[in-house]
C-alpha positions as CSV (number, residue, x, y, z in Angstrom):
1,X,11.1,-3.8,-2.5
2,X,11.4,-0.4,-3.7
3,X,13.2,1.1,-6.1
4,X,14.9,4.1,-4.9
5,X,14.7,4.6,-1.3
6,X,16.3,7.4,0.8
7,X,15.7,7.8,4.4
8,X,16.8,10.4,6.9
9,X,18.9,13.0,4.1
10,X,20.3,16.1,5.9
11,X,22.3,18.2,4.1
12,X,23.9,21.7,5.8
13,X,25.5,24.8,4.1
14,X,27.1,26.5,7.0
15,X,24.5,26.8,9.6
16,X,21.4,27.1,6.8
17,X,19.8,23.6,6.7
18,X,18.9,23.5,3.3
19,X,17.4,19.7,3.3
20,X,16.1,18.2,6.9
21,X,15.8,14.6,7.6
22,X,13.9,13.6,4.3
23,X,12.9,10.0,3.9
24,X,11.0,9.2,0.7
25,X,10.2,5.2,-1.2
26,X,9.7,5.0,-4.9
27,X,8.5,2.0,-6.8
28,X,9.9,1.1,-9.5
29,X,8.4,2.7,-12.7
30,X,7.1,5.2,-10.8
31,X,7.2,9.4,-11.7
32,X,7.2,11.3,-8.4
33,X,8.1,14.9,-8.7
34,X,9.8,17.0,-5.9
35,X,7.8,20.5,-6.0
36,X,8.7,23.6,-4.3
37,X,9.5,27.0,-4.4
38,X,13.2,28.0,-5.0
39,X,14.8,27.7,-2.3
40,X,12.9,24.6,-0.6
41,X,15.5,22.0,-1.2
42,X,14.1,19.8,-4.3
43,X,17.4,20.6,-6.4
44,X,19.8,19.9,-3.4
45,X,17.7,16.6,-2.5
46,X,17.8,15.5,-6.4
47,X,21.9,16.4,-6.8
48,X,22.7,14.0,-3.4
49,X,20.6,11.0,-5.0
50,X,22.9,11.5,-8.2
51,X,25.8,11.7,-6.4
52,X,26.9,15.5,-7.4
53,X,26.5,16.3,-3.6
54,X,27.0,14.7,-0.2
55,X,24.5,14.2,2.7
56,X,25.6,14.9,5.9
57,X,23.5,12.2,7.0
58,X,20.9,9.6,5.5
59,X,21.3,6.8,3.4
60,X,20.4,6.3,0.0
61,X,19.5,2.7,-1.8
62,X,18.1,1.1,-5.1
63,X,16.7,-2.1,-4.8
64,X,17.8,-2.5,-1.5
65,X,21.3,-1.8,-1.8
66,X,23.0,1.3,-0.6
67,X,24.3,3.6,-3.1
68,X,25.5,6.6,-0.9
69,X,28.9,6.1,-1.2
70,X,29.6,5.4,-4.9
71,X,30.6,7.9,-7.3
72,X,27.9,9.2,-10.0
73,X,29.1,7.7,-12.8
74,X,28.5,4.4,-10.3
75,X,25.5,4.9,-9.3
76,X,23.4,4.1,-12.7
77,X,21.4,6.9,-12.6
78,X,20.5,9.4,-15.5
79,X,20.3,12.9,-15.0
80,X,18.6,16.1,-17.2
81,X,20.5,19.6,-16.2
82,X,18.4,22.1,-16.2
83,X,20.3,24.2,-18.8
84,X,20.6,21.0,-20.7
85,X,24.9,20.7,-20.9
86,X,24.6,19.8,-24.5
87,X,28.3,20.1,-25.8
88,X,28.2,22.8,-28.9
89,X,31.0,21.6,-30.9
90,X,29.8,18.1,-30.6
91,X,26.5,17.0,-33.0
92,X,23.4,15.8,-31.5
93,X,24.7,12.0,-32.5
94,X,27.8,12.9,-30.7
95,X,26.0,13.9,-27.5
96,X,23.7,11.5,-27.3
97,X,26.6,8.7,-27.5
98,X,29.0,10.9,-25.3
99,X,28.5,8.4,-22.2
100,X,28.6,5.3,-24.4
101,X,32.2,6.7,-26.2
102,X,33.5,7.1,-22.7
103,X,32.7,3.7,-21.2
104,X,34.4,2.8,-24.7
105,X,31.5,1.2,-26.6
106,X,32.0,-0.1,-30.3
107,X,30.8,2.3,-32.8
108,X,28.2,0.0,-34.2
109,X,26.2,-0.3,-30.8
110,X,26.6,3.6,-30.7
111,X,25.2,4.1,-33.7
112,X,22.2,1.6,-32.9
113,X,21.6,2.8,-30.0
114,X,21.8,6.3,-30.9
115,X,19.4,5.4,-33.6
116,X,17.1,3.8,-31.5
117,X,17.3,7.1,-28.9
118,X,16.4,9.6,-31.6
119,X,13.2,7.9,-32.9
120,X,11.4,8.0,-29.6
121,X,12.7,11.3,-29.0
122,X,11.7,12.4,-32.5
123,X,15.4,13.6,-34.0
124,X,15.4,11.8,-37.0
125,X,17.3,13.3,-40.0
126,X,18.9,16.0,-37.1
127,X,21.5,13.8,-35.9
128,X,24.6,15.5,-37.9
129,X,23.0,19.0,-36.3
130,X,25.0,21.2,-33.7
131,X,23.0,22.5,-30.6
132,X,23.3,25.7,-31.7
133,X,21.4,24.7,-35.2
134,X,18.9,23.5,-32.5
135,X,15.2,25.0,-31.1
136,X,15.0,25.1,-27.1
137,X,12.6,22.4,-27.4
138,X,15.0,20.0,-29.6
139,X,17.7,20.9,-27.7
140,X,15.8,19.1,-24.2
141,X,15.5,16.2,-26.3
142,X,19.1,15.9,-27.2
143,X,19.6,16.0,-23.4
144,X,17.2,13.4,-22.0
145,X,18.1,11.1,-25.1
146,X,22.2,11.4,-23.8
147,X,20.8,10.7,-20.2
148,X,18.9,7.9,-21.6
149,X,21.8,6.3,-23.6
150,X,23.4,4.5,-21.0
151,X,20.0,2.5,-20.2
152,X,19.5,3.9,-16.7
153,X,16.9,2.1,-14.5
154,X,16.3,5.4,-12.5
155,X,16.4,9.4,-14.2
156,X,16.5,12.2,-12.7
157,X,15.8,15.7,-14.1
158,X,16.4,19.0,-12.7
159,X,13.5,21.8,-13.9
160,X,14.8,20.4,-17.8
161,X,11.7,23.1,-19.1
162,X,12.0,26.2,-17.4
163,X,13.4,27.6,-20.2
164,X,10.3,27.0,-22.8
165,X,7.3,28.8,-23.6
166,X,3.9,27.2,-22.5
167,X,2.6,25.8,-25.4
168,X,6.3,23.7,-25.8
169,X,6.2,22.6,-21.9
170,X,2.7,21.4,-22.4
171,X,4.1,19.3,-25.3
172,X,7.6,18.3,-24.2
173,X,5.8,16.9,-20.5
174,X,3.6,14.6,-22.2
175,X,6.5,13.3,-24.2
176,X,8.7,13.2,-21.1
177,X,5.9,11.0,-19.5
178,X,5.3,8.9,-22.6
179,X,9.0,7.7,-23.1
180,X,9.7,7.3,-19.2
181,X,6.3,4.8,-19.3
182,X,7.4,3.5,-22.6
183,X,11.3,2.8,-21.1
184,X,10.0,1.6,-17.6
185,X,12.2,4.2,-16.1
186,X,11.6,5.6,-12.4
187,X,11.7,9.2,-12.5
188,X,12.5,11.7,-9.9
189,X,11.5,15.3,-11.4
190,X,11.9,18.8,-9.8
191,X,10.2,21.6,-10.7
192,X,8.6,24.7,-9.2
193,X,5.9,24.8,-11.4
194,X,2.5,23.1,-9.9
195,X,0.8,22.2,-12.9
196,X,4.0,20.5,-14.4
197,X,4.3,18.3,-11.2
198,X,0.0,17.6,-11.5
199,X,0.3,17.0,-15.0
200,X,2.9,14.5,-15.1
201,X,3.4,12.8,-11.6
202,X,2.4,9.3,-10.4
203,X,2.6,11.2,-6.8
204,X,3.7,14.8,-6.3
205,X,5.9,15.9,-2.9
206,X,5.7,18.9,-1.9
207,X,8.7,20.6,-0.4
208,X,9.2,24.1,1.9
209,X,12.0,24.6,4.1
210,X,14.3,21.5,3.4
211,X,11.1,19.2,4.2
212,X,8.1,17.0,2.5
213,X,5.0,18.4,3.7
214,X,3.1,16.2,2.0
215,X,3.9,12.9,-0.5
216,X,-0.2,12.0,-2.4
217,X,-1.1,11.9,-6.2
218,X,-2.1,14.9,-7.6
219,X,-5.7,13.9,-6.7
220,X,-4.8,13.5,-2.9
221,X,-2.4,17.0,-2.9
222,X,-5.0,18.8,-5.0
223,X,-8.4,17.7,-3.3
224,X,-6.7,16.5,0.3
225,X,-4.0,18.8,1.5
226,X,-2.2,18.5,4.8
227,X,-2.1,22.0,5.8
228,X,-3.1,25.4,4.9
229,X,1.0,25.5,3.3
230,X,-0.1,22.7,0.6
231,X,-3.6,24.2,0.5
232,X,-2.1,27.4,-0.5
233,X,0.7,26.0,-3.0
234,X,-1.2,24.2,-4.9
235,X,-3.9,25.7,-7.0
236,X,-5.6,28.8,-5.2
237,X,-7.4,29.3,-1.8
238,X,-9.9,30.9,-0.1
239,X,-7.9,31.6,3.2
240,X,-10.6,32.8,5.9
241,X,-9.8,33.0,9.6
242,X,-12.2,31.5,12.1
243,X,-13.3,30.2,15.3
244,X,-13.7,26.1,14.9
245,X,-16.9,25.1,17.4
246,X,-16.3,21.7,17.8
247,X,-15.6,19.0,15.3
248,X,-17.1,19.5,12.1
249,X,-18.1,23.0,12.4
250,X,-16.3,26.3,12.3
251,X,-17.8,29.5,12.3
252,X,-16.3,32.4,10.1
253,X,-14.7,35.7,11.7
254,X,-17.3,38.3,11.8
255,X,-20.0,36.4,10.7
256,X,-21.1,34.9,13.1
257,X,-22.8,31.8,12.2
258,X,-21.1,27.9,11.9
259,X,-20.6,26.2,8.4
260,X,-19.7,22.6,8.2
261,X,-15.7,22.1,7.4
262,X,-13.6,19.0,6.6
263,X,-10.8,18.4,9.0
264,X,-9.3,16.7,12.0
265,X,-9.4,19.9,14.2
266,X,-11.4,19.0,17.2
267,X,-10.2,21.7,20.3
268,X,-12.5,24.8,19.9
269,X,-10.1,27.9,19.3
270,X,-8.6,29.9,16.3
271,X,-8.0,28.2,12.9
272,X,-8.1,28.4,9.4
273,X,-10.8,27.9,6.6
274,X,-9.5,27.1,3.5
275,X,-12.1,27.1,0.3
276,X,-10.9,26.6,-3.3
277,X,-12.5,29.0,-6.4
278,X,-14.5,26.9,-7.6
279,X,-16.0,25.6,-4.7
280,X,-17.2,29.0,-3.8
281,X,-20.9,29.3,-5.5
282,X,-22.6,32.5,-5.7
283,X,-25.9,34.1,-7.3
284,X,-28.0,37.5,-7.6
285,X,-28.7,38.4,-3.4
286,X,-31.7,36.6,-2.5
287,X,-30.6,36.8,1.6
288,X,-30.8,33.4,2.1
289,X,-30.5,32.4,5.6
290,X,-27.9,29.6,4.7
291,X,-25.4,32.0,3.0
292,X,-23.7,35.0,3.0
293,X,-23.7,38.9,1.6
294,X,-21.6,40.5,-0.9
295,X,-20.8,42.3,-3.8
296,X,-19.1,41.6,-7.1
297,X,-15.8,43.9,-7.3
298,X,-14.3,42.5,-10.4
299,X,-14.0,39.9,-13.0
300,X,-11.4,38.5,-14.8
301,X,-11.7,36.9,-18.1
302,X,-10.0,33.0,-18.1
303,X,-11.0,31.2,-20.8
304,X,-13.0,28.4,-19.8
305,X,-13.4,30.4,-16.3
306,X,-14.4,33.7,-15.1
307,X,-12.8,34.3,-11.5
308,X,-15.0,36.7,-9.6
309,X,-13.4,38.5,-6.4
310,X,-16.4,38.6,-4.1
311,X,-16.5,41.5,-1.4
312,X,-18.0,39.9,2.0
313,X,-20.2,42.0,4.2
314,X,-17.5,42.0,6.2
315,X,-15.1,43.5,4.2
316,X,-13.2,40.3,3.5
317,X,-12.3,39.4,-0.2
318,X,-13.3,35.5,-1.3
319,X,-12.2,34.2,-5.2
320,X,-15.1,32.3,-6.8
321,X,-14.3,30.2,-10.6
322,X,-17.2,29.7,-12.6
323,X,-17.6,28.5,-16.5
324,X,-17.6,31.6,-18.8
325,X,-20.9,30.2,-20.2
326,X,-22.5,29.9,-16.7
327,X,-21.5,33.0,-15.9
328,X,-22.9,34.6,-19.6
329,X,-26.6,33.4,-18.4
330,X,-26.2,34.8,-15.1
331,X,-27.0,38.0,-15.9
332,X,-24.7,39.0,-13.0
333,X,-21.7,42.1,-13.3
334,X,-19.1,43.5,-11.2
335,X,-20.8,45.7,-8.9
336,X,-23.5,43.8,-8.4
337,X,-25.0,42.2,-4.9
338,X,-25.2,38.9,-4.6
339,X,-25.2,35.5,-1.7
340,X,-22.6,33.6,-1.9
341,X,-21.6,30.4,-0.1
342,X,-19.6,27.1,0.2
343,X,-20.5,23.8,-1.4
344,X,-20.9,21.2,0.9
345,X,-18.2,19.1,2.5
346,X,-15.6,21.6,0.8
347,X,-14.4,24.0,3.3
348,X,-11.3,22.8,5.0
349,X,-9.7,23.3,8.6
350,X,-6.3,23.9,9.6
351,X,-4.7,24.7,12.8
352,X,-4.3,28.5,12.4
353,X,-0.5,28.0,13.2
354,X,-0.2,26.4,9.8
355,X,-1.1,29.6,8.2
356,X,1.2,31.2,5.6
């Protein structure tokens, strides 16, 4: 039995269908983020499971039971705003016990529990601070501490680290992951940031348009994308149209010669190639027959990586990644002609009509 289950969710806002008959099982434990791009319906989907909103159609259950018509204080279910609703005049004690004051808990279990809450979200010695005495970072702890007071089974937390700078998201996601692992707690996480929802997520689904184009861990989304839509979300891609020749082999506009692609495309006709950075390889221009022509326009410093946009024979531009010390012994530059081509078994095919 699962978890949290919610099958056939509609949602309308006049005649705008902002979620469209999405059905979605979570086991228990389990972090699954809903990623998207505003707009896609991840934040409407996550405010219906919590009760905040109703679906116009589509049922909702934990463990089995249906859920859909209780209230959200009902429901058992913690959730993480994403501007974090701390109370100001109220100390980070005070917040973190606000739900166990209302269900009118004695002040001895508050105080334990509250205790308990800020070790393993590393407040001690700040409980008799205000919000406002508080860094961003301290202040998302405060909040998933409160949503964590009551002992939910299931959380649910609404982009809680837009706000933060990189090197705190990087931080705060880890310990996110560690005390949801740590708790047991099933976690349903928004966020519009792809290498949040990679990071952090058991499985990832990716949302555009009020659906789920795809539901895989990060390894499946990443490496095995459904269409040229999750191809393109996720990470970067080579997009290159072309001319599939039968199962297995595709031949690239203008260049008139087949490469082996990945994909269940069988009906010879238009489609799309899509090719990730770093599975673009390239050297000094030796015309090898296997390959192809172009020159090095630019190059862009990134750390561990250098991206190189390659400028194909036939005007077309391709993005190749290599390690910044590979690309030190190279000897190569911008401006510089070299062959480029794709490592095997990594060029994928999409129905063109899949295109962005």
């Amino acid at each position: 039995m699962y978890k949290l289950s919610f099958d056939g969710i509609t949602k309308k806002f006049g005649g705008a269908v902002a979620v469209n008959n999405v059905s979605l099982n979570i086991r228990r434990g389990e972090f699954v983020s809903l990623l998207g791009a505003s707009g896609c319906g991840k934040t409407t989907l996550l405010r219906i499971i919590a009760g905040f909103a109703r679906a116009d159609s589509g049922t909702i259950s934990i463990d089995g039971q249906r859920i859909d018509h209780l209230p959200p204080g009902k429901r058992g279910i913690g959730f993480v705003f994403q501007s974090y609703a701390l109370f100001p005049t109220q100390t980070v004690a005070e917040n973190i016990g606000f739900a166990l004051d209302l269900r009118r808990d004695s002040r001895a279990d508050i105080a334990k529990r509250v205790t308990e809450l800020c070790e393993i979200v590393q407040l001690q010695g700040k409980e008799d601070r205000y919000p406002h005495e508080l860094s961003g970072g301290q202040q998302q702890r405060v909040a998933l501490a409160r949503a964590l007071a009551p002992k939910p089974e299931i959380m649910l937390m609404d982009e809680p680290l837009s706000a933060l700078d990189a090197k705190i998201r990087a931080r705060l996601r880890a310990e996110i992951r560690s005390v949801t692992d740590l708790l047991g707690i099933t976690t349903v996480y928004v966020t519009h940031d792809q290498e949040e929802a990679l990071a952090m997520s058991d499985r990832v689904a990716v949302m555009d348009g009020g659906v789920i184009r795809q539901v895989g861990t990060p390894m499946e989304i990443y490496h095995g994308p459904a269409d040229n839509f999750v191809a393109g979300f996720i990470g970067d891609s080579n997009v290159l149209a072309a001319m599939l020749a039968g199962k297995g082999k595709a031949v690239l506009q203008g260049c008139g010669r087949a490469i082996d692609v990945v994909g269940n495309l069988e009906q010879a006709g238009a489609c799309i190639v899509s090719v990730r950075p770093e599975h673009i390889e390239f050297r000094p221009a030796d015309g090898a027959s296997d390959s192809f022509n172009g020159t090095i326009r630019d190059v862009s410093f990134k750390g561990q990586l250098i991206r190189a946009r390659i400028v194909t024979a036939q005007g077309n531009t391709v993005i190749a990644d290599v390690w910044s010390t590979d690309w030190q012994n190279s000897g190569l530059a911008a401006g510089d002609s070299v062959t480029w081509s794709i490592a095997p078994g990594k060029a994928l095919v999409f129905a063109s009509e899949s295109a962005l």
